[in-house]
C-alpha positions in Angstrom: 0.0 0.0 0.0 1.6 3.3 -1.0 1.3 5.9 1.8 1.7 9.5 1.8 3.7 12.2 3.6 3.5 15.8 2.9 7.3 17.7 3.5 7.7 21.6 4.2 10.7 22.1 2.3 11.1 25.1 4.3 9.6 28.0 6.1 7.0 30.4 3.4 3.9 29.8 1.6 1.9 27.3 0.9 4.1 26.5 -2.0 6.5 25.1 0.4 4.8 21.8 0.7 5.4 18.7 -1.3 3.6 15.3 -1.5 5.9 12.3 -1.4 4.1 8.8 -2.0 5.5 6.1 0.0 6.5 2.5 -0.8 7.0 1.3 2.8 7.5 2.4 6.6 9.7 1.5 9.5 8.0 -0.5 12.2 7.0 1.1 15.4 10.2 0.8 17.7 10.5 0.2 21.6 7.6 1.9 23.2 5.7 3.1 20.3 2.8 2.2 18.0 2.2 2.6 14.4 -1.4 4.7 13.7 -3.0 4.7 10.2 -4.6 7.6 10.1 -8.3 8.4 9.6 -8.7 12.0 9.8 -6.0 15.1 10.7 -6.9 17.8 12.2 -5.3 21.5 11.4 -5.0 24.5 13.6 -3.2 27.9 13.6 -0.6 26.5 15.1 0.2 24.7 11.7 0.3 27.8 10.1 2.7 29.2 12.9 4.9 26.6 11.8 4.7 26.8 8.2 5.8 30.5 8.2 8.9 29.5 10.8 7.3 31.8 13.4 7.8 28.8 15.5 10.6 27.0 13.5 11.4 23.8 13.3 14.4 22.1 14.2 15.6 21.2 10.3 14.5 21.3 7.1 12.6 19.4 5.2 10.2 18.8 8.0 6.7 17.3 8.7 4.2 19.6 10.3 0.4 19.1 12.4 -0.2 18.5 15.4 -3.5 16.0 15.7 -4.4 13.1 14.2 -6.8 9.9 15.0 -6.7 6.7 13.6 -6.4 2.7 14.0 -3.1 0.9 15.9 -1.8 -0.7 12.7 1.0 -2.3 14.7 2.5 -2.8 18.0 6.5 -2.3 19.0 8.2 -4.3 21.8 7.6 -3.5 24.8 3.8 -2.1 24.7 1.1 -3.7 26.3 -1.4 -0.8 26.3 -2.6 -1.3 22.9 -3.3 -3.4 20.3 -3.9 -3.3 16.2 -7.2 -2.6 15.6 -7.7 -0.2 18.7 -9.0 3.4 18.1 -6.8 5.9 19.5 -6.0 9.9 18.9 -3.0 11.7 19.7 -2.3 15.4 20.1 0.5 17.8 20.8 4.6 17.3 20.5 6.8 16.3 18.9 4.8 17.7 15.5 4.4 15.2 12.4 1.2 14.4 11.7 0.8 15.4 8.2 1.4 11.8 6.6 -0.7 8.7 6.2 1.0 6.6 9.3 2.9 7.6 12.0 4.7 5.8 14.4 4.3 7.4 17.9 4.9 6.8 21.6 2.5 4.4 23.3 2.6 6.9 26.1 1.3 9.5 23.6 -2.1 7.8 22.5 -5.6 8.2 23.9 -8.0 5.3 23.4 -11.0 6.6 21.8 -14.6 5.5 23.1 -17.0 4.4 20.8 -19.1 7.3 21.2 -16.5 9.6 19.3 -15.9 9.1 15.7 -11.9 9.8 14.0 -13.1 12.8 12.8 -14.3 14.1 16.2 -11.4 13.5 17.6 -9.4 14.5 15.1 -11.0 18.0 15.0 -11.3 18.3 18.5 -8.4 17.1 20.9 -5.9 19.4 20.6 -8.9 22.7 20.7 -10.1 20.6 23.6 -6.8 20.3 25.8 -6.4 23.5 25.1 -9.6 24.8 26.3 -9.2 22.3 29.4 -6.1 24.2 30.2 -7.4 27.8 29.7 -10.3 27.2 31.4 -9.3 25.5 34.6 -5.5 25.6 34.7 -4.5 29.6 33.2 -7.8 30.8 35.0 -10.3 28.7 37.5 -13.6 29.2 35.3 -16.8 28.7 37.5 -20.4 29.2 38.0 -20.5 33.4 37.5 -17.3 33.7 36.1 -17.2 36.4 32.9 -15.9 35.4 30.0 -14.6 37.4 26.7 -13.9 35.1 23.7 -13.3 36.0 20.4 -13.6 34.5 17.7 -16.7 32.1 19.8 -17.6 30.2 15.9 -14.0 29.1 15.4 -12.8 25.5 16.3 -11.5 26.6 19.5 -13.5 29.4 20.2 -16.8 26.8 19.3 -15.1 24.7 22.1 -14.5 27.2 25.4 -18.2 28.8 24.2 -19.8 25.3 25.2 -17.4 24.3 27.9 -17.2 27.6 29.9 -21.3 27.4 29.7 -21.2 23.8 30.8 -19.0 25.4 33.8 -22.4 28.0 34.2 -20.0 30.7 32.9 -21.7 33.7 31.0 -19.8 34.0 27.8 -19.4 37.4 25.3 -18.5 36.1 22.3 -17.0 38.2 19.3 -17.7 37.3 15.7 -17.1 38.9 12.6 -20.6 38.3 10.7 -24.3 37.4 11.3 -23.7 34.2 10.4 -20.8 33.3 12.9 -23.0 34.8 15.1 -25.5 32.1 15.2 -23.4 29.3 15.4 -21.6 30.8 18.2 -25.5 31.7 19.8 -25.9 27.8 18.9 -23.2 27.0 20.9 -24.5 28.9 24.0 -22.9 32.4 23.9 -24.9 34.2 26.3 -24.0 37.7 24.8 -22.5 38.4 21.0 -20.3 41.6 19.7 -21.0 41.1 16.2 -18.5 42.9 13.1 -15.0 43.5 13.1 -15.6 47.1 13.5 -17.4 46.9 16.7 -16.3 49.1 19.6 -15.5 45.7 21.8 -14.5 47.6 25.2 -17.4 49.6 25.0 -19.8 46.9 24.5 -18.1 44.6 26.9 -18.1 47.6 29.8 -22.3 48.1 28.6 -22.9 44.0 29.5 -20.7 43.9 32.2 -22.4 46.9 34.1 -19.3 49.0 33.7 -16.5 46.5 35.5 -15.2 44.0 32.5 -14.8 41.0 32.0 -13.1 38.5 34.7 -11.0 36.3 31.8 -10.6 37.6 28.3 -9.5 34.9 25.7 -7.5 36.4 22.5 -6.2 34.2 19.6 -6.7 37.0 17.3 -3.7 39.5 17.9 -2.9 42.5 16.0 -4.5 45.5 18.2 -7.2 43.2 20.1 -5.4 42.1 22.6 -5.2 45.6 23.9 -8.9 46.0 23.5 -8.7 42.7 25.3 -6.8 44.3 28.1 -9.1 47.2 28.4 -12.0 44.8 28.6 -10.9 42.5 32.0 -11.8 44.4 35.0 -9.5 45.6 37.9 -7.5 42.1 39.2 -8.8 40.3 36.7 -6.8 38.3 33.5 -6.1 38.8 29.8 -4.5 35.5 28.1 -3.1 35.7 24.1 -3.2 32.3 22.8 -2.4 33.2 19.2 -2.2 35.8 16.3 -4.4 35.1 13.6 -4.8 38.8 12.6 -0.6 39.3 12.6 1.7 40.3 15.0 1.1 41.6 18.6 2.0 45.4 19.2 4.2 46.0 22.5 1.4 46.3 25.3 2.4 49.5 27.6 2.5 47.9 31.3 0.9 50.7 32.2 -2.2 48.9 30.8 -2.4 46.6 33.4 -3.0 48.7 35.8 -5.0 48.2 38.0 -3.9 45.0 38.6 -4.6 43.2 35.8 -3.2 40.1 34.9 -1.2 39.0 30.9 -0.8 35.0 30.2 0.2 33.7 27.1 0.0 29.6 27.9 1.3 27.3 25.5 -0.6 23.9 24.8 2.5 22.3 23.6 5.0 23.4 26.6 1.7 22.0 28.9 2.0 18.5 26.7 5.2 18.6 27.0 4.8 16.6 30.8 3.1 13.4 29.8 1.2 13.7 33.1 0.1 17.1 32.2 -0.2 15.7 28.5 -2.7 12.6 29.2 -4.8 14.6 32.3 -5.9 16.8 29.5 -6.2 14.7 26.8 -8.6 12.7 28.8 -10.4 15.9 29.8 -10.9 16.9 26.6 -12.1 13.0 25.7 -15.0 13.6 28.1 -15.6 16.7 27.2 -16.5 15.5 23.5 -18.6 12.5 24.7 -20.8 15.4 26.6 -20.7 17.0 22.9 -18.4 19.6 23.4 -16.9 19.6 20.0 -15.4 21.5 17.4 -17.6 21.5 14.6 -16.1 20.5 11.1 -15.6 23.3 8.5 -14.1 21.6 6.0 -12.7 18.4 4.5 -9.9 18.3 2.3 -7.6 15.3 0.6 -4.0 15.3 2.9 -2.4 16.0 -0.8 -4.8 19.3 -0.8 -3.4 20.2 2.7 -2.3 24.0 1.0 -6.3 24.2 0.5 -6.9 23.7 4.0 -4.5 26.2 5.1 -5.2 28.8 2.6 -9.0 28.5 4.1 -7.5 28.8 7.6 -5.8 31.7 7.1 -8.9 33.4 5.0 -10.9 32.9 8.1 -14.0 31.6 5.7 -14.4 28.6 7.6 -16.5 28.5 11.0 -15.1 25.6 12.5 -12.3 23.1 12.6 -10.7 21.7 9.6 -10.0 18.4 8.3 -7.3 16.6 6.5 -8.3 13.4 5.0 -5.4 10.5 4.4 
């Protein structure tokens, strides 16, 4: 069976990726398992690494950071698994963009029956992350605040319907009716609709003046100051990404008073294989309660520069999928 593996040649566009077909694989060593893959998922951080603004250690590489699939085979020393199980995997080292993969035992999460490849897939990484914004960055509770933009994207879809199961009110920022609906769908108490929208303003009118407790901002550019200027006094402002470019220097003088800046990173947290498979199972749960990333798109894994050309237009609402 010929398998594929898609190489970034270097750090640029999307013209940096080439499809190689493969003829054979290396078996799983010591300790690891070999996963045919059913569904990839994508996620800014992909792009993050395509550009080299997180680079990676040579070149050609192999990007993504999700995948789910079926144990195709089983090294020594593993006892956990066996071929035919379900399983998912999420976080480092990187490599996912390729039909099988042999990975770490250690790094596999058996998946129940009641979540599909493509759930998984779509989900595990948004969900860990979420896990660890919402209880591990911040301690999100029953009357907690909540600011997150972006609510109808794949991770925002996923802290809207946690931080509500939590009995969090959520403000949600979207950039069009339409977004708006699915992020009302996922339980957004309150939306700020248009990228024009005066966000502190509208944040200080539902808030009664204070802010927000938490503000969650994977956006970037100049929101994460409106961010800022939307937590209230003690309160905390996390950046978790920078899909609208670069982050400006933020003046400390911002924080006052006594405001908080985090910028968490998923893959330093999944770093610690304790840390790693606590949230990972977390976010397991989570998606057999049906808190989910819903799926955008679909493409081929040789059409993966479609997927992340639609990433970065921001069309999609929702996770996308790479298809082996």
């Amino acid at each position: 069976m010929s398998d594929q593996i898609i190489w970034l040649n270097a750090p640029g566009d999307v013209t940096q990726f080439h499809v190689e077909e493969l003829h054979h694989s290396e078996p799983p060593g010591d300790g690891e398992i070999k996963v045919r893959h059913q569904a990839i998922g994508t996620n800014f951080l992909d792009v993050y690494h395509r550009k080299g603004l997180y680079p990676m250690p040579s070149y050609p590489a192999v990007i993504g950071a999700e995948a789910a699939g079926i144990v195709e085979d089983v090294g020594p020393g593993v006892s956990m698994f066996q071929k035919g199980d379900r399983v998912a995997y999420a976080g480092p080292p990187v490599g996912a963009y390729r039909s099988t993969r042999n990975i770490a035992a250690e790094r596999a999460i058996k998946l129940p029956d009641a979540v599909s490849a493509k759930t998984a897939a779509s989900s595990l990484l948004k969900g860990m992350t979420a896990y660890m914004l919402l209880k591990k960055t911040y301690d999100v509770r029953a009357g907690t605040q909540v600011l997150i933009h972006a609510a109808a994207g794949g991770l925002g879809s996923i802290l809207v319907r946690w931080a509500r199961s939590l009995d969090a009110t959520v403000i949600g920022t979207v950039g069009s009716s339409e977004k708006a609906t699915l992020a009302a769908s996922y339980g957004a108490d309150h939306l700020i609709v248009g990228r024009g929208a005066d966000i502190v303003a509208e944040v200080k009118r539902l808030t009664n003046g204070l802010g927000v407790d938490i503000a969650y901002d994977g956006i970037g550019g100049d929101t994460l100051l409106k961010s800022i200027r939307s937590v209230r006094p003690f309160g905390m402002a996390v950046t978790i990404g920078q899909a609208a470019g670069a982050i400006p220097p933020v003046p400390v003088e911002e924080l006052r008073p006594g405001k908080a800046l985090c910028h968490p990173s998923i893959m330093a947290w999944c770093a610690d294989v304790g840390q790693y498979r606590e949230a990972a199972l977390a976010a397991v749960g989570a998606m057999e309660a049906g808190i989910v990333s819903q799926i955008g798109a679909e493409y081929r894994l040789a059409d993966v520069a479609k997927a992340h050309e639609e990433m970065e237009s921001g069309r999609s609402a929702g996770s996308i999928l790479v298809i082996p």
